[in-house]
C-alpha positions in Angstrom: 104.5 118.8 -26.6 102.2 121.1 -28.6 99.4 119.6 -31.0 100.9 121.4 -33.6 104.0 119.6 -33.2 102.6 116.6 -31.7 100.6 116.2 -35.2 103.4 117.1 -37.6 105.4 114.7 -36.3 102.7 112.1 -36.5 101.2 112.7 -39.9 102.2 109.9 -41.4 100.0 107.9 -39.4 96.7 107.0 -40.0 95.8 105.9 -37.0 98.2 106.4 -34.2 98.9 104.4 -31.0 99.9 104.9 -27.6 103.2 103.0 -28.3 103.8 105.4 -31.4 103.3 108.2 -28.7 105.5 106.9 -26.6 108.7 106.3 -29.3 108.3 109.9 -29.6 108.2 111.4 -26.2 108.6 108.3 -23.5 107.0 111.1 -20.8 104.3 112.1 -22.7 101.2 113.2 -20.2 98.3 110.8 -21.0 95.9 113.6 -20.4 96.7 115.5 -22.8 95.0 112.9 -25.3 91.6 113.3 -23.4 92.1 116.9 -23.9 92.5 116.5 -27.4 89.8 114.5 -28.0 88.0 117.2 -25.9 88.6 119.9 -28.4 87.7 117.1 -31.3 91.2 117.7 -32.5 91.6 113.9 -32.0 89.3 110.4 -32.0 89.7 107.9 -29.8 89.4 104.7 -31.5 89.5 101.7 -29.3 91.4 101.8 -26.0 95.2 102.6 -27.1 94.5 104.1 -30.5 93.4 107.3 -32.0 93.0 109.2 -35.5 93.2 113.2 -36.3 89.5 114.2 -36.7 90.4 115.8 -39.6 91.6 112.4 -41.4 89.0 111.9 -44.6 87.5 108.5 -43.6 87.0 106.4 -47.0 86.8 102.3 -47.6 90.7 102.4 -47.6 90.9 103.9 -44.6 88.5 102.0 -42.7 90.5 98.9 -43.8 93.7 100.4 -42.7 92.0 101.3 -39.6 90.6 97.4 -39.1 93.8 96.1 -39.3 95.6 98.1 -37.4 93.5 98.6 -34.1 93.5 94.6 -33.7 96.6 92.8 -34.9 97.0 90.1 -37.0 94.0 91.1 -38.5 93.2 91.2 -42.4 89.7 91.9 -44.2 87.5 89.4 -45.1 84.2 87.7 -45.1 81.4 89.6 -45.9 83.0 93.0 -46.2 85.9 90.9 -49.1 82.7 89.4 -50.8 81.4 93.3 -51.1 84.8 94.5 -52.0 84.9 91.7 -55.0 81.4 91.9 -56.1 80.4 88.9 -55.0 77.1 89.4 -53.3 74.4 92.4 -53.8 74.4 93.6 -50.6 75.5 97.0 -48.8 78.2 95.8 -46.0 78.1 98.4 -43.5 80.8 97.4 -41.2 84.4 95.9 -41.5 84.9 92.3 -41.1 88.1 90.9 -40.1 89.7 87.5 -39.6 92.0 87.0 -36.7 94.1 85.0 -34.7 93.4 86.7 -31.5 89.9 86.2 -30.2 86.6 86.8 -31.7 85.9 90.8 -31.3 83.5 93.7 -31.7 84.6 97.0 -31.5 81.7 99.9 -32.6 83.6 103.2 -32.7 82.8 106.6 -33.8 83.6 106.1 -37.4 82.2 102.4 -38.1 82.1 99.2 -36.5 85.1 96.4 -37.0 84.4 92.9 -36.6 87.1 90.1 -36.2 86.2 86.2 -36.5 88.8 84.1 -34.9 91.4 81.8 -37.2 93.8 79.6 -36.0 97.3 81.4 -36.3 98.0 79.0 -39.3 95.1 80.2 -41.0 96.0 83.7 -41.5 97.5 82.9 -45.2 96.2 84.1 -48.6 95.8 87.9 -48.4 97.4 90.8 -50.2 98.6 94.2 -49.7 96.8 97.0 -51.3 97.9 100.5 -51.1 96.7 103.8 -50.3 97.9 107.3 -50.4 101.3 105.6 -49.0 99.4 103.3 -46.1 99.3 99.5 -47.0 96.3 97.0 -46.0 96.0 93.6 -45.8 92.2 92.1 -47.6 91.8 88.3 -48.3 92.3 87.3 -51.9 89.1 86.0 -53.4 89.7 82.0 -52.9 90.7 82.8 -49.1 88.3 85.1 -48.2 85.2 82.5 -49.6 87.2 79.2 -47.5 87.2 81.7 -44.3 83.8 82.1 -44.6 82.7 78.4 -44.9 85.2 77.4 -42.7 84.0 80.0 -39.6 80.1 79.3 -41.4 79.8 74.8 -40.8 75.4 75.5 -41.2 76.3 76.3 -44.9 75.7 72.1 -45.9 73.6 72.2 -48.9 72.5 74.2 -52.5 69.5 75.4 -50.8 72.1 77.4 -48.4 74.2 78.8 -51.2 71.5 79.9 -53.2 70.2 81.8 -49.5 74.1 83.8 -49.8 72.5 85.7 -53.4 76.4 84.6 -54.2 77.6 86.1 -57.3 78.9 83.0 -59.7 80.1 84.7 -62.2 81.8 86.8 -60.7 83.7 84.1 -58.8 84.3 82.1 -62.2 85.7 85.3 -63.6 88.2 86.1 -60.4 89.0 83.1 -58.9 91.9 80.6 -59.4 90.5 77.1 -58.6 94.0 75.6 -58.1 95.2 78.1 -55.6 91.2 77.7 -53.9 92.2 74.0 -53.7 95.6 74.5 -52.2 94.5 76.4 -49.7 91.6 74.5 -48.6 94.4 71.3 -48.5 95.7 74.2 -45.9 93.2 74.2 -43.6 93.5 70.4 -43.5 89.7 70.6 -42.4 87.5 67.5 -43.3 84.3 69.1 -42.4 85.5 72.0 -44.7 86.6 70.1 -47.7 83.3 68.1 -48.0 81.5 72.4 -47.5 83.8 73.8 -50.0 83.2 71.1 -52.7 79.8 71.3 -52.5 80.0 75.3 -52.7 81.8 74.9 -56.3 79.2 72.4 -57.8 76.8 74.9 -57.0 78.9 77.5 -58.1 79.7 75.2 -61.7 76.1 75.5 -62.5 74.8 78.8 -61.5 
């Protein structure tokens, strides 16, 4: 197969795997991916996956990128709190929450980190779409529970007030019932006394 055709008929991908390859041409020579990548016509992601140099690389796509190269995998953590406004800093790589193990992966176009959940955990994210692709990000109550549950040193005020944590902008976005039916979810003790705490702090920021 050609790169001309190997791309038209793969252009609906973002990012690409070597199973997608595969439905199309079950022979397909390996090596012609390295030589590819070799003439920058392709980027290897992570082992398995790859992207069309040419693809514009946005916030979007870096989220559809996240969740595809390590599956189930939606955003969350620091890079949601950015996303919703909910802290002042600059996030400059993708965090994840997974049910497979805890992971790193530093690539060419950023770095994508995944904090393990148990596989009953991954609940309470939504789709967003993109120029025809679909992501997965944590709603706002789910993506603050991740972080205290996967964070148990957050125990007091003085550790809130360290997070620079946005109040009102979690008053103004957040649903308290559906925060408090998924922290029933995670049927975590240890959690429920955290979480508590975080929303008397954030009652009278």
């Amino acid at each position: 197969m050609q790169f001309i055709e190997f791309k038209e008929k793969l252009k609906d991908f973002a990012v690409f795997s070597l199973n997608d390859i595969r439905k199309l041409e079950a022979d397909f020579d390996l090596r012609r991916l390295n030589e590819w990548a070799g003439k920058k016509y392709i980027k290897k992601i992570r082992r398995g996956y790859y992207l069309f140099s040419d693809l514009s690389i946005n916030e979007p796509v870096l989220f559809l990128i996240a969740n595809t190269i390590y599956r189930p995998s939606y955003i969350s953590l620091e890079m949601a709190f950015s996303l919703y406004n909910l802290i002042p800093e600059a996030i400059y790589g993708i965090t994840s929450v997974t049910s497979q193990k805890t992971n790193i992966f530093k690539t060419d176009v950023g770095s994508f980190a995944y904090r393990h959940l148990k596989p009953e955990l991954i609940f309470g994210y939504e789709l967003r779409e993109y120029n025809g692709y679909s992501y997965m990000v944590a709603e706002i109550e789910k993506a603050v529970l991740d972080y205290l549950y996967l964070n148990s040193h957050l125990k007091d005020i003085n550790d809130f007030k360290g997070l620079r944590f946005n109040a009102f902008e979690f008053k103004k976005k957040a649903d308290i019932n559906k925060f408090n039916k998924y922290l029933k979810a995670f049927n975590n003790r240890a959690l429920s006394v955290r979480a508590n705490q975080f929303l008397a702090y954030i009652k009278y920021a």
